[in-house]
C-alpha positions in Angstrom: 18.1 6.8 3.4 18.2 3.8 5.7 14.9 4.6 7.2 13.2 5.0 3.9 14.9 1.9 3.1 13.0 -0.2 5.9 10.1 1.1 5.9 10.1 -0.2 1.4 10.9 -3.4 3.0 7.6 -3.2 5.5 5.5 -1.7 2.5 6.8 -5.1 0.7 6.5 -7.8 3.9 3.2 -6.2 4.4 2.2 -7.0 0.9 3.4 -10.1 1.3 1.1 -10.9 4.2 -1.8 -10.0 2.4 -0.8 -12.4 0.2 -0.8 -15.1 2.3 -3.9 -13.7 4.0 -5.5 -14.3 0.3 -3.9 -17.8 0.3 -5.3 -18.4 3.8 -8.7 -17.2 2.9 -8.7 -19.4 -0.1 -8.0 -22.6 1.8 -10.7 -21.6 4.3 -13.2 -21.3 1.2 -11.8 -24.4 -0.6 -11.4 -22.3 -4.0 -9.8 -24.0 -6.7 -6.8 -21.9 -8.1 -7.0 -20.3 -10.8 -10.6 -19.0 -9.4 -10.4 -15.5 -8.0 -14.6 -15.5 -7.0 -16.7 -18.0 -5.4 -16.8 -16.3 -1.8 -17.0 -13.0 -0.8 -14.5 -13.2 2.4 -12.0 -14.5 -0.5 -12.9 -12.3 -2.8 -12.3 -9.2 -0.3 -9.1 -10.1 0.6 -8.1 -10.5 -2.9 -9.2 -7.2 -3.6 -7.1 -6.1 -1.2 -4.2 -7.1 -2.4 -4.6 -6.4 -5.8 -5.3 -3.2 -5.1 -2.5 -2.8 -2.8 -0.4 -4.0 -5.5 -1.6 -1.3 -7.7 -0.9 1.2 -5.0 2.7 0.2 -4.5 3.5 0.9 -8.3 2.6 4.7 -7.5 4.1 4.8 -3.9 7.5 2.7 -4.4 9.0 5.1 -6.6 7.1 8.1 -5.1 9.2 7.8 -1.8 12.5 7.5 -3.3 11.7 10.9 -5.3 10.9 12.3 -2.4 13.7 11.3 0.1 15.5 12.2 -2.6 14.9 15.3 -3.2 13.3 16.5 -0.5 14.0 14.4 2.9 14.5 11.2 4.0 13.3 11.1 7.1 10.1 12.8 6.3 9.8 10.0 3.3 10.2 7.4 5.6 7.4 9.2 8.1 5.1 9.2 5.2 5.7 5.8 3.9 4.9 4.7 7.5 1.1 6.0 7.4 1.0 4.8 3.6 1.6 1.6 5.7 -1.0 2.0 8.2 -3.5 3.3 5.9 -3.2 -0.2 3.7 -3.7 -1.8 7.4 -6.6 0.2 7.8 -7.9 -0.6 4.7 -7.5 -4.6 4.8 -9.4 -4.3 8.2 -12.6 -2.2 6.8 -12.6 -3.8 3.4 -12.6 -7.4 4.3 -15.3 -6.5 7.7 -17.7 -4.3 4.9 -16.3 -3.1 1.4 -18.1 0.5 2.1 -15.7 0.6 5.4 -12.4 0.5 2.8 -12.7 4.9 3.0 -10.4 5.9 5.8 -7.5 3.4 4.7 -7.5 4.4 1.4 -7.6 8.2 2.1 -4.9 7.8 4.8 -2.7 5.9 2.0 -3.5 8.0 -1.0 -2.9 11.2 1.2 0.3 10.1 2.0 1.2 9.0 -1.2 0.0 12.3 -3.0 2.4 14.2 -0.5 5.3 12.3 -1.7 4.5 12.0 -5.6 3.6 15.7 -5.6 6.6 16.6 -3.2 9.1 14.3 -5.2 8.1 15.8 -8.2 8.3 19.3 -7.1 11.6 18.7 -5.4 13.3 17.5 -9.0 12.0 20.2 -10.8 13.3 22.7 -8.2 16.8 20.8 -8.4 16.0 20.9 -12.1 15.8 24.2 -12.8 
């Protein structure tokens, strides 16, 4: 459980640098907090991590299912291209929103395979 462990903490550092990417971004565009639009190289990082935020709600407890019930080490395998995926998805999305596709599809794959695997693990300890 150690791996799956680190690699929560880079799905959470990682969310944290979009974060300061959105910070960064928002200095560079001299936006005004509590404004979340004014320009588009902004906006698309704030999208990012919004939506990366949303993801994280799904995936956090989606790993510990699975390397709970099913294996650790393949948790912590998947959590790692969940990771990538998100990297792969701030790079297309800020360069061209219609370039976000293979990020999110790497991400949502991988967190599909452990919802749907953590789920199917506690109903076969379940039952």
């Amino acid at each position: 459980m150690e791996a799956v462990s680190v690699v929560v903490g880079l799905a959470i550092l990682e969310y944290f640098v979009f974060g300061m990417l959105v910070a960064r971004a928002r200095g560079a565009a001299g936006i005004e907090a509590p404004a979340t639009t004014g320009d588009p190289n902004f906006e698309r990082h704030f999208r990012v991590q919004q939506n990366t935020l949303e993801q994280l709600a799904i995936f956090l407890p989606s790993i510990w299912l699975f390397a709970t019930y099913i294996s650790a080490n393949a948790a912590a395998g998947l959590g790692l291209v969940f990771i990538v995926g998100r990297i792969l998805y701030l790079r297309g999305y800020v360069a061209d929103p219609a370039k976000r596709g293979t990020g999110f599809a790497i991400g949502t794959l991988a967190q599909m395979i452990l919802l749907l695997g953590g789920i199917g693990g506690a109903v076969a300890a379940w039952l």
